[in-house]
Residue frames as a rotation matrix with the C-alpha (Angstrom) as fourth column:
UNK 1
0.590 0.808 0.000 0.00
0.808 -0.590 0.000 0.00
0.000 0.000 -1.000 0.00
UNK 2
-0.247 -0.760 0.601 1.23
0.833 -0.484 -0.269 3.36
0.496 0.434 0.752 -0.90
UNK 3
0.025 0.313 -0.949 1.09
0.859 -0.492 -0.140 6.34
-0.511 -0.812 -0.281 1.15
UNK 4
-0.489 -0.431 -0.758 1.41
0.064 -0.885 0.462 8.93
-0.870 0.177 0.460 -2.04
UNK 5
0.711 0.702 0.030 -0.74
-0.088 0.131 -0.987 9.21
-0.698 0.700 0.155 -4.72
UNK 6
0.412 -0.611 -0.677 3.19
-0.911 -0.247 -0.331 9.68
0.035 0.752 -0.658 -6.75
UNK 7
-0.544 -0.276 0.792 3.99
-0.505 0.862 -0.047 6.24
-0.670 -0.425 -0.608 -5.22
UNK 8
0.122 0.860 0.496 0.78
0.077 0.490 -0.868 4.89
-0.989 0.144 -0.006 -6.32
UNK 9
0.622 0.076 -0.779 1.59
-0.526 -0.697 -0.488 6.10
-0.580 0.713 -0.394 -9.72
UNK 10
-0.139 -0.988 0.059 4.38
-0.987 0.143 0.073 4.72
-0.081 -0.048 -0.996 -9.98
UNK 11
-0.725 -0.402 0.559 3.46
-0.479 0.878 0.011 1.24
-0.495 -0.260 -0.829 -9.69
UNK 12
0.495 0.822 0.280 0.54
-0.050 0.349 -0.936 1.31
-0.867 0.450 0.214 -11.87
UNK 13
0.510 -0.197 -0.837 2.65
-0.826 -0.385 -0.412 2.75
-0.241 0.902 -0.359 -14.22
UNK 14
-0.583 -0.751 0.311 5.57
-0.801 0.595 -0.063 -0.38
-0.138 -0.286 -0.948 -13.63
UNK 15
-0.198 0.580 0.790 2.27
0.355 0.794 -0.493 -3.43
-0.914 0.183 -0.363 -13.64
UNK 16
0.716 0.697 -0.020 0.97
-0.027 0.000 -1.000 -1.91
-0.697 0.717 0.019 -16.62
UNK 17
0.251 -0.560 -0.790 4.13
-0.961 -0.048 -0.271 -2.06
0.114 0.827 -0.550 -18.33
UNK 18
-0.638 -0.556 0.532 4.79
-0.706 0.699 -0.115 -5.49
-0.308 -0.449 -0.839 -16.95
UNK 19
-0.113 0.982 -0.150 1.71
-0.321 -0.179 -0.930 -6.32
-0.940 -0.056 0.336 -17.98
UNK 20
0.650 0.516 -0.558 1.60
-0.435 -0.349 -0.830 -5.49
-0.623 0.782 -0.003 -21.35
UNK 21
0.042 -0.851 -0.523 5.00
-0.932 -0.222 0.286 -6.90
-0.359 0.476 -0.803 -22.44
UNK 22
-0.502 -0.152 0.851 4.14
-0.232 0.972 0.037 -10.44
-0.833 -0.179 -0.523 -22.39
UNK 23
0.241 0.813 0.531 1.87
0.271 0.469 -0.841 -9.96
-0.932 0.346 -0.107 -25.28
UNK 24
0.567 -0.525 -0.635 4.22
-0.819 -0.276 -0.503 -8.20
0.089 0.805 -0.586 -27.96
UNK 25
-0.563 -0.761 0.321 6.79
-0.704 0.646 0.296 -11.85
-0.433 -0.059 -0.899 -27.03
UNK 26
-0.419 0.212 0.883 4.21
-0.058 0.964 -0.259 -13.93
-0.906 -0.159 -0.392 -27.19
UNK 27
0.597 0.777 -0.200 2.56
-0.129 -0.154 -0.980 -12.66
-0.792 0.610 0.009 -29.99
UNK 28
0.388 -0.694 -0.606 6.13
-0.921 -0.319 -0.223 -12.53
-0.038 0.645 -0.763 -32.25
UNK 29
-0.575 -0.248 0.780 6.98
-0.530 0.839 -0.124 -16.04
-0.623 -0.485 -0.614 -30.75
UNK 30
0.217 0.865 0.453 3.64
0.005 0.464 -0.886 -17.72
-0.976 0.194 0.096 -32.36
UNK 31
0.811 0.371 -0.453 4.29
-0.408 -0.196 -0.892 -16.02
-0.419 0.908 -0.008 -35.30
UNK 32
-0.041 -0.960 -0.277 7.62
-0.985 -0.008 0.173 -17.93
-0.168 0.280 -0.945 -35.40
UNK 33
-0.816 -0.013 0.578 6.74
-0.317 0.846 -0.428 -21.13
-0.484 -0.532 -0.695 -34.27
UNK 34
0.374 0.915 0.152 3.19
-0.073 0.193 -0.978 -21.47
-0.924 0.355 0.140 -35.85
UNK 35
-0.491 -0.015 0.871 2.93
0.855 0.186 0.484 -22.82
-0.170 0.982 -0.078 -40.12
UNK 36
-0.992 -0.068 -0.104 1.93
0.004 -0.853 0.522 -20.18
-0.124 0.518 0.847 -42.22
UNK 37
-0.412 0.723 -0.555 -1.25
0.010 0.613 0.790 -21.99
0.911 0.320 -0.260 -43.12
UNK 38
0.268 0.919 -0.288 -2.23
0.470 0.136 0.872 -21.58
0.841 -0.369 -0.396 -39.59
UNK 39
-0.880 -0.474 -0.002 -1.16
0.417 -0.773 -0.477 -18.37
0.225 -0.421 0.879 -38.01
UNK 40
-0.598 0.727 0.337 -4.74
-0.469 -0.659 0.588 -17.41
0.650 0.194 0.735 -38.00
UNK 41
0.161 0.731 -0.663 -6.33
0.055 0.664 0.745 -20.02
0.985 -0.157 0.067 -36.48
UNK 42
-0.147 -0.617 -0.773 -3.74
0.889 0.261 -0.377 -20.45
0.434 -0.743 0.510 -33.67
UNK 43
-0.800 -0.500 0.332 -3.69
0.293 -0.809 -0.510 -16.58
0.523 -0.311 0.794 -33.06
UNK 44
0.030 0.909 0.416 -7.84
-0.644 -0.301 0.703 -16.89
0.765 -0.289 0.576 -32.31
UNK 45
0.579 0.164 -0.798 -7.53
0.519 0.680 0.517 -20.01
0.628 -0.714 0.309 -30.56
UNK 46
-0.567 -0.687 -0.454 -4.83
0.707 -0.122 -0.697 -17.85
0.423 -0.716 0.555 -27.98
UNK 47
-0.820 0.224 0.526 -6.56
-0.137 -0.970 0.200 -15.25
0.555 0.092 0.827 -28.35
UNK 48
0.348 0.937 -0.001 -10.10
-0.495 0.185 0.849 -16.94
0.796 -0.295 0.529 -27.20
UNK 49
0.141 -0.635 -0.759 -7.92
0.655 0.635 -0.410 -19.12
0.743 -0.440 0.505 -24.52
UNK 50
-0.688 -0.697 -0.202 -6.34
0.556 -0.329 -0.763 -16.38
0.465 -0.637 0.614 -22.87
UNK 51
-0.827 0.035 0.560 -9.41
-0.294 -0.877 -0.381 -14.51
0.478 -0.480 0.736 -22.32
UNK 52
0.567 0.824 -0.023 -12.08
-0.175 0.147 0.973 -17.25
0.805 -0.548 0.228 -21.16
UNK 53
-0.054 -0.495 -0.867 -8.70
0.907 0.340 -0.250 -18.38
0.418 -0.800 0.430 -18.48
UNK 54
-0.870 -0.471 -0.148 -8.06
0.470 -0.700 -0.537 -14.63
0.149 -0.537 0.830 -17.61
UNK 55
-0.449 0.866 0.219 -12.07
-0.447 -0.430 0.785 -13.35
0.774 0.254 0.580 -17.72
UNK 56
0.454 0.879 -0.148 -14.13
-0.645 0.438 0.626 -15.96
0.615 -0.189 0.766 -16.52
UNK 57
0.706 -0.110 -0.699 -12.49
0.449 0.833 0.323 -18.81
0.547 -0.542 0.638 -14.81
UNK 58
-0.644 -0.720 0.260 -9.68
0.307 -0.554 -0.774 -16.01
0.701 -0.418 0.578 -12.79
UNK 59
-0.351 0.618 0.704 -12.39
-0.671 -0.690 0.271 -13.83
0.653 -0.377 0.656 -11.00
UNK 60
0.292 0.859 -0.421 -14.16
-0.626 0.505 0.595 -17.08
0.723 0.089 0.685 -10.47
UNK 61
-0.113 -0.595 -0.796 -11.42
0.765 0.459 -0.452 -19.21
0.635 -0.659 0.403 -8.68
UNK 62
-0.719 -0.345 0.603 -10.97
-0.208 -0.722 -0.660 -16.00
0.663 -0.600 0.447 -6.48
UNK 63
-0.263 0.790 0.553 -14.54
-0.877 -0.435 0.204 -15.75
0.402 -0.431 0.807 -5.33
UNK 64
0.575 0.505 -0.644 -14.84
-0.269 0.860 0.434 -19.27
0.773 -0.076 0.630 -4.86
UNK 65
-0.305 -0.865 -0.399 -11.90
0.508 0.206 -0.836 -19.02
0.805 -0.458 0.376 -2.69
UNK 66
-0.835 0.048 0.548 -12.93
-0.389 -0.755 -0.528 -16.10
0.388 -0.654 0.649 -0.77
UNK 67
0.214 0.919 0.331 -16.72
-0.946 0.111 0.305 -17.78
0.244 -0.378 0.893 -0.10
UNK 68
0.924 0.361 -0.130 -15.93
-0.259 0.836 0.483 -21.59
0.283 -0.413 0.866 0.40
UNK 69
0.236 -0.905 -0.354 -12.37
0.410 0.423 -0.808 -21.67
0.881 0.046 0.471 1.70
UNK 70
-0.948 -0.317 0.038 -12.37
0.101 -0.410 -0.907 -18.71
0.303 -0.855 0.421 4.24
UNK 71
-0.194 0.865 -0.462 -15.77
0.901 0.343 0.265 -17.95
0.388 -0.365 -0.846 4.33
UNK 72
0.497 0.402 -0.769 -15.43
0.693 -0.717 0.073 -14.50
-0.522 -0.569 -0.635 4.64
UNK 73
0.965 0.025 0.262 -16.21
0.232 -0.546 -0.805 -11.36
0.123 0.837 -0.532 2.13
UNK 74
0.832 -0.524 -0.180 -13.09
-0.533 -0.846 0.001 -9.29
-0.153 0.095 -0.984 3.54
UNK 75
-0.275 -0.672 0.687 -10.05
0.329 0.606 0.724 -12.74
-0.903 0.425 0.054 2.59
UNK 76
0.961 0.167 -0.221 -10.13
-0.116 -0.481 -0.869 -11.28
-0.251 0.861 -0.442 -0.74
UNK 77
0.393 -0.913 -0.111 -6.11
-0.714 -0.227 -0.663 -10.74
0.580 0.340 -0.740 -0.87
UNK 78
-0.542 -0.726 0.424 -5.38
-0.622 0.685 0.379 -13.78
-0.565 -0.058 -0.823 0.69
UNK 79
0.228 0.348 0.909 -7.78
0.231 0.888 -0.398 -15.81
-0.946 0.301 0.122 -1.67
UNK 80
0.748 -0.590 -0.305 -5.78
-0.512 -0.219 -0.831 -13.86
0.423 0.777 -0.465 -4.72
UNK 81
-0.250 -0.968 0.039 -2.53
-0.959 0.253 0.127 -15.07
-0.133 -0.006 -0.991 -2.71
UNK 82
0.036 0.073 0.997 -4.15
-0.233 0.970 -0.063 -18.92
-0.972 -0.230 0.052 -2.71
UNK 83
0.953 0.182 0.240 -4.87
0.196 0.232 -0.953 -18.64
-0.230 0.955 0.186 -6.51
UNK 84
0.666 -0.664 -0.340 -1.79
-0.746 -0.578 -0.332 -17.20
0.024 0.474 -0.880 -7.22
UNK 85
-0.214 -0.556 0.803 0.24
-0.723 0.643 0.252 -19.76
-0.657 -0.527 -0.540 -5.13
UNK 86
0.152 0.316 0.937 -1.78
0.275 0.897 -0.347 -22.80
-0.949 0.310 0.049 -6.78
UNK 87
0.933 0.189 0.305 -2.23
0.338 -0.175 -0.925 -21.41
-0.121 0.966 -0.227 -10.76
UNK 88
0.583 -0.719 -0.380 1.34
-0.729 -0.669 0.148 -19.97
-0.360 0.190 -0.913 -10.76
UNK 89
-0.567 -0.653 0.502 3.47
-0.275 0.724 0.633 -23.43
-0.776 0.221 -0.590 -10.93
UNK 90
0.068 0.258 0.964 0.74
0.507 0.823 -0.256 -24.96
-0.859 0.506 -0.075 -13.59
UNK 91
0.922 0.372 -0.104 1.02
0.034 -0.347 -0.937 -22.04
-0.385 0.861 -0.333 -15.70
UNK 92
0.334 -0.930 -0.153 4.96
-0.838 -0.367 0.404 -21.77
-0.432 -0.007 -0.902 -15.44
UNK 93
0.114 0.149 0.982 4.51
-0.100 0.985 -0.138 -25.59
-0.988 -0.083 0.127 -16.21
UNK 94
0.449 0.776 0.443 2.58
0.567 0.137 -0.812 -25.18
-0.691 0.616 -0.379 -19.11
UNK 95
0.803 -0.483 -0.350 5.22
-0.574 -0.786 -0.231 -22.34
-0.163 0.387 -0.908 -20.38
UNK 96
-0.106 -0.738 0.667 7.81
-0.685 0.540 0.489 -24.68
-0.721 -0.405 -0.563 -19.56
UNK 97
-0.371 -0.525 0.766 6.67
-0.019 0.829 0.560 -27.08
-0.928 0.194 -0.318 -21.62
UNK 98
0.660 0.076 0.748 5.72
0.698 0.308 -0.647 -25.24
-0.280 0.948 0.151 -24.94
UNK 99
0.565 -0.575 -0.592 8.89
-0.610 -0.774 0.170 -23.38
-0.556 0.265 -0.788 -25.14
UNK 100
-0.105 -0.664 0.740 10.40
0.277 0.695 0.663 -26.86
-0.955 0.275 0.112 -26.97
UNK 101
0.595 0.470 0.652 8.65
0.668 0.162 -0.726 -25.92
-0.447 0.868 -0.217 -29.91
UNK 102
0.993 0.104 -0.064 10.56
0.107 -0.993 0.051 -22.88
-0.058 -0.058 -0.997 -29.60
UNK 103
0.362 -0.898 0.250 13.89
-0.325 0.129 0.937 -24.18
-0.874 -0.420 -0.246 -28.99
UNK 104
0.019 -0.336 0.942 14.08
0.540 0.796 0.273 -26.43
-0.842 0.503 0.197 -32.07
UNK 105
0.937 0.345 0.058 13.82
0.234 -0.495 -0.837 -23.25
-0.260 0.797 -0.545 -34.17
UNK 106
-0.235 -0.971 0.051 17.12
0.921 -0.239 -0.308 -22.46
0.312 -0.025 0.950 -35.76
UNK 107
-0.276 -0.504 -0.818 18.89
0.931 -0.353 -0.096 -19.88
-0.241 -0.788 0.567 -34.20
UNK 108
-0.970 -0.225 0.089 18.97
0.202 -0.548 0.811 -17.45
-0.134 0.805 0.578 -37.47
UNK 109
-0.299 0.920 0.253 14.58
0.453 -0.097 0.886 -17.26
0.840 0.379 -0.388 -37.22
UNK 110
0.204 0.486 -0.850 14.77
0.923 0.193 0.332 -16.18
0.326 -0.852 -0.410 -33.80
C-alpha cells in the first residue's frame, strides 16, 4: 500500500508495463513457431484461450476461494494469494513445456 498518490503512480505505471510486455513476445513467438497456413487459427484459438482463463475462470477461482475456503467477504487478498500460489506453478509448467517448440527453431529465425 502506498502512502502517495506519486507512489501509487508509480506502480501502476511499472504493472501496466509489466503487464503489457508479455503480449508483444508472445505474440512474435507464435508467429515464429506457428505454419503459415495456420497463423490465424492459432492466433484466435490464444486469443479466445487467454481470455475465457483470464475473464471468466480467474475472477471465479478467487470468489470461490474467498466464499468456500475462508468464508469471509473481507479474505479477498489472501484468496488472490491462494490462486496465485496454486495457478502460478501450472502455468509456469505449461510455459515450460511449450517453449520446446521454440527451442528447435534455428537460431537465425529467432
Amino acid at each position: 500500500m502506498q502512502s502517495t498518490a506519486i507512489g501509487a503512480l508509480i506502480c501502476v505505471g511499472g504493472a501496466s508495463f509489466s503487464v503489457t510486455l508479455p503480449l508483444a513476445l508472445i505474440t512474435s513467438a507464435m508467429q515464429l513457431v506457428t505454419p503459415n497456413e495456420m497463423r490465424g487459427v492459432i492466433n484466435g484459438a490464444y486469443v479466445v484461450t487467454t481470455n475465457v482463463i483470464g475473464l471468466a475462470l480467474g475472477p471465479t477461482l478467487v470468489a470461490a476461494c474467498t466464499d468456500y475456503v475462508f468464508a469471509d467477504p473481507l479474505a479477498v487478498a489472501r484468496s488472490l494469494g491462494v490462486v496465485s500460489l496454486v495457478v502460478g506453478p501450472i502455468a509456469v509448467g505449461l510455459l515450460y513445456s511449450g517453449v520446446a517448440a521454440y527451442r528447435r527453431l534455428p537460431v537465425t529465425a529467432r
